[in-house]
N, C-alpha and C positions, 0 to 999 in steps of 0.2 A: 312801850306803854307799861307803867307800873300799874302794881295792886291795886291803888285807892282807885283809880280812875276805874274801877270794874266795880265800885261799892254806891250804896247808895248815897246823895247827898248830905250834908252835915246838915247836924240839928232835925233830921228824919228819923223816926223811929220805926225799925221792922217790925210791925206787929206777928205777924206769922197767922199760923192757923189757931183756931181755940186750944185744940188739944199742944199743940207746940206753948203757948201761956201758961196752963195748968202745969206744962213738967215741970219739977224742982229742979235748981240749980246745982250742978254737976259741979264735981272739983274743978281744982284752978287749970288742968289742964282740957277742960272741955271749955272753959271760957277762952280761952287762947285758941282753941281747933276751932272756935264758933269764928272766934274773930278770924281768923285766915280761910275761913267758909266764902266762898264770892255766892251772895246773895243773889235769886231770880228776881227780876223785877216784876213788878204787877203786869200781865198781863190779861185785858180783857176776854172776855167769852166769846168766842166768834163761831159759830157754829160749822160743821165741817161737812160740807154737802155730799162728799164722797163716803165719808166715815157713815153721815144720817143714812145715806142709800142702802151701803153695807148693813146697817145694824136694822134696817126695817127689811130689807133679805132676808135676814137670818130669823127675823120675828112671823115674817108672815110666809115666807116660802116662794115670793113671787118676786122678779125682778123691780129693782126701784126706777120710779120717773124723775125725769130733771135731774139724774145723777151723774156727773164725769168725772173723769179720773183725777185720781189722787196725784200725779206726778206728770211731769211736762212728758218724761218720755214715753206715756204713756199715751199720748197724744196717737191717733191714727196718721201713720203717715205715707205719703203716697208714695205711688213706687217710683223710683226713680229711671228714667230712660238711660238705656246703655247707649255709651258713646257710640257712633257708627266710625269704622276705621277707615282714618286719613288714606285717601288714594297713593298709591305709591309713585315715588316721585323718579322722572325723568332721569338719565344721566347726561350729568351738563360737562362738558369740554372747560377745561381747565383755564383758557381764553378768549376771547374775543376776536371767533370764526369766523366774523364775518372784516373785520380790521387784518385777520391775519390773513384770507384769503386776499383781500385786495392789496395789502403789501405784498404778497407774495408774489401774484400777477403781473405786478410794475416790476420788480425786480425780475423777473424770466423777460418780461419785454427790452429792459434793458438792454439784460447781457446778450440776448438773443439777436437785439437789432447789431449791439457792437462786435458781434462775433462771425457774423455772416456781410460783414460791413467792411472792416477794416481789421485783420489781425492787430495791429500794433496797438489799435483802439481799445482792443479787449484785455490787454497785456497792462493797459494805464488804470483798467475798471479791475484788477486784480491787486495791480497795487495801493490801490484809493482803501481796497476792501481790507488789505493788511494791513497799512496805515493806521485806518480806525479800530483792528481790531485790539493793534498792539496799547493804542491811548486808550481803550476799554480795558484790557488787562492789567496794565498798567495801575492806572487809576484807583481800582480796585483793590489791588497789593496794595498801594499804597494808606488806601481807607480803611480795611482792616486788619491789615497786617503790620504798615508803618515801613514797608518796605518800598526804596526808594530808586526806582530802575530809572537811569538813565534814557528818557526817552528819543531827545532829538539825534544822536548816533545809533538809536533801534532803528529808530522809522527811517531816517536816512539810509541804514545798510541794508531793511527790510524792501524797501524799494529797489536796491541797488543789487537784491540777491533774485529778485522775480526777471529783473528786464537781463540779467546777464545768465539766467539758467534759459531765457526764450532765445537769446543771441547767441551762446556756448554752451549750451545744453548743462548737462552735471556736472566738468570740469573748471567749467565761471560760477554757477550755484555753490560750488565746494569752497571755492576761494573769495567768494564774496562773503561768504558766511564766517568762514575764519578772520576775514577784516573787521565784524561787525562785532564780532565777540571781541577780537582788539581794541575798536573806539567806544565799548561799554567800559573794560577794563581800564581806559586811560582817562576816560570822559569823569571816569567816579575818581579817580583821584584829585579830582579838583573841589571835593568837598571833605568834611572833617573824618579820619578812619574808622570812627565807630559806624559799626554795620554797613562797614564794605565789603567783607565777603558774604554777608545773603543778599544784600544788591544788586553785586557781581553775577550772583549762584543765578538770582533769578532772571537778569536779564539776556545770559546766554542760552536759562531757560524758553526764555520767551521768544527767541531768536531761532531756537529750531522748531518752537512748537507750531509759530504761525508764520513767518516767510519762507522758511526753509520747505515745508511741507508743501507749499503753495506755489513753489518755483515747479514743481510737479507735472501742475495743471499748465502753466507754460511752457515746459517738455511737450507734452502731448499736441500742444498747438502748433509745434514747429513741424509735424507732420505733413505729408501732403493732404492729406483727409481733415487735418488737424481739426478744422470746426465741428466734423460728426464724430472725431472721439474725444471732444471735451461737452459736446452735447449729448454722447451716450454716458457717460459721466457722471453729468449733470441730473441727468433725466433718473439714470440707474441708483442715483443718491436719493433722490426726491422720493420714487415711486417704494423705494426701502423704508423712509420715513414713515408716508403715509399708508401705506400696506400695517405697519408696525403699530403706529397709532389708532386704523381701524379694526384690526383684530384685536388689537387688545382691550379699548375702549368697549367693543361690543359681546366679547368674550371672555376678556382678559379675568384669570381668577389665581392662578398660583405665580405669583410673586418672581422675578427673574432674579434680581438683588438686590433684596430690599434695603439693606445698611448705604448702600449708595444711592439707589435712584428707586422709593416705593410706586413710582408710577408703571414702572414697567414691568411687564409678563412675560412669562416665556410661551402665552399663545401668540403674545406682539412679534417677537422674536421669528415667530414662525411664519408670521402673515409675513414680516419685511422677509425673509428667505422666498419662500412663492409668490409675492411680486416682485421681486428681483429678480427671479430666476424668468419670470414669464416676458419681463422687460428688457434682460440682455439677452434674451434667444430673440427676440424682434429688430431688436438694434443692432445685434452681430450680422444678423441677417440680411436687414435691409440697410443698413446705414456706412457699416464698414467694407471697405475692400478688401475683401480675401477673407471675411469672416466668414464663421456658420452659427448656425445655431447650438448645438451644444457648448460652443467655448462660450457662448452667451448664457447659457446656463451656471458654467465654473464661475464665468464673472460675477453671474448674480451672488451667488455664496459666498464670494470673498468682498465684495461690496457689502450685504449687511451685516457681515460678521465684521467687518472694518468700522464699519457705519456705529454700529453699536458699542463697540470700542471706544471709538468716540466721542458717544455721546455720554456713556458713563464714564471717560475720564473726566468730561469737563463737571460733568453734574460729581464728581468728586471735591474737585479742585472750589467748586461753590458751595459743597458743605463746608470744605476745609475754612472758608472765607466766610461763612454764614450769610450767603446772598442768593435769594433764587434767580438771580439774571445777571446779565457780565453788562447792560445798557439798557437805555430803553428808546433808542433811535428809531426803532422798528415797530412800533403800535401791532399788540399782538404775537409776538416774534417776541419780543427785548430788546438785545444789543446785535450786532454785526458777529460777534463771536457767536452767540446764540443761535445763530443760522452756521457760523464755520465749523461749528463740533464736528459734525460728522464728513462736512465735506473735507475738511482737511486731511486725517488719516487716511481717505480712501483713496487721493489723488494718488499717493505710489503705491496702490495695490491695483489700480487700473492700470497706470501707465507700465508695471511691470506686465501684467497681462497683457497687454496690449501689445510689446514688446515680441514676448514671449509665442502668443499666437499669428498676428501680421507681421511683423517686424517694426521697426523704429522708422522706416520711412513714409 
């Protein structure tokens, strides 16, 4: 906005006040300071109800009537109601309890019916569970990582390493494994050499991480007892979980590791240790032959310490990949790996125990 637009209109004359009329005309430099003067425009008399009250106060000594204030803020204003503070709120479980209890339920009736049913039954529900967890693995290298594991010679040897560690114990698990790590090697030379050795790397990765471990749990079935020590096992894995997730969920406040997995506590830690421990002194006891209960107590402690192990490698392996879940097969759960974290490492820290206290038959 310029100057003129602040001046009065053309061909209007500012008359001013009388006494402004009557002054003489000032050198040429007050006619130029006049002219860049921005003129008041005429403003009417409007009387000022506030100001009249004031000034009849002051005259007569007594408060004025019909007077309010001179400025909005002066306005009376009402007090304002303090906020009442929000209830505090619940803590809510990180999934859907009630999806993951009734998947969880189908899965123990499963295994539970094919275990007590048919050994060789359960040895096929082990391979089924390797199978998918390696195309969950898999899959996932390959989405965010771009790496390209040969899968149909995994799954093929990964199958081939469960049913031959149940039929030749560790000496066919050792040699099937080493075949498997072979037809990954030969399988990828059938595509072009760029990034064939993290290919390679990772598919022999992959190859001990989830059939080899799992040929374990088929060791321990070839026992005579075999179905109560893959069911104290089972049980001893399970009741470590949720001991872990209930004390720390309800306790849980100083941080276990948080740069890997900030869910976890070391009060979690503690709850999976004392129900593990309370869970293989009952299963030693009453479930195995020639057990007690104290080596049911060792086992608990090398079970959640396994257990946990575990679970923070995979919750590594999924930062690493930027994924909070390896599937989502399982409503509430995830994927099939998702549930193998912890069972996997722990299968030969049982079955060494198990060993170690009953013997292997």
């Amino acid at each position: 906005m310029n100057d003129s637009s602040w001046g009065a209109p053309q061909g209007t004359r500012y008359r001013g006040t009388p006494e402004m009329r009557a002054a003489p005309a000032g050198p040429a430099h007050d006619v130029h300071d006049a002219q860049q003067t921005r003129p008041m425009p005429n403003v009417p008399d409007v009387p000022d109800a506030g100001r009249d009250a004031e000034s009849r106060d002051d005259r007569s000594g007594g408060p004025a009537r019909g007077g309010g204030p001179l400025f909005r803020d002066e306005m009376p204003q009402e007090p304002m109601s303090t906020p009442l503070p929000s209830p505090p709120q619940k803590k809510r479980a990180g999934r859907d309890l009630r999806a993951a209890i009734g998947v969880g339920l189908g899965l123990g009736a499963v295994v539970v019916a094919s275990l007590f049913v048919v050994k060789a039954l359960f040895v096929g529900v082990i391979a089924a569970a390797v199978v998918v967890g390696l195309w969950e693995l898999t899959s996932r290298l390959q989405e965010r990582k771009g790496i390209n594991v040969p899968l149909i010679p995994l799954a093929a040897g990964g199958a081939a390493m469960v049913v031959a560690g149940y039929l030749q114990g560790g000496e066919g698990a050792w040699v099937a494994t080493a075949l498997t790590a072979l037809a990954v090697l030969v399988w990828r030379m059938t595509a072009p050499p760029e990034g064939y050795l993290k290919d390679v790397t990772a598919g022999v990765f992959a190859a001990f991480y989830v059939p080899f471990l799992a040929t374990f749990v088929a060791m321990l079935l070839t026992a005579d007892d075999g179905q109560w020590r893959v069911l104290t096992f089972l049980v001893l894995t399970v009741v470590s979980d949720t001991g872990a997730y209930a004390v720390g969920w309800r306790f849980g406040k100083h941080k276990l590791a948080p740069r890997i997995s900030p869910g976890k506590t070391r009060e979690g830690l503690f709850g999976a240790v004392a129900f593990a421990m309370a869970a293989g002194a009952l299963c030693m006891e009453f479930l195995i032959d020639g057990g007690a209960w104290w080596q049911g107590l060792l086992l608990g402690v090398g079970v959640a310490a396994s257990a946990t192990l575990g679970d923070l490698g995979e919750s590594m392996i999924k930062r690493d990949l930027g994924i909070k879940d390896m599937g989502a097969l399982l409503p509430g759960h995830g994927g099939i790996m998702d549930r193998l974290d912890s069972l996997l490492p722990t299968a030969p820290v049982v079955w060494l125990l198990m060993v170690l206290f009953v013997g292997s038959g």
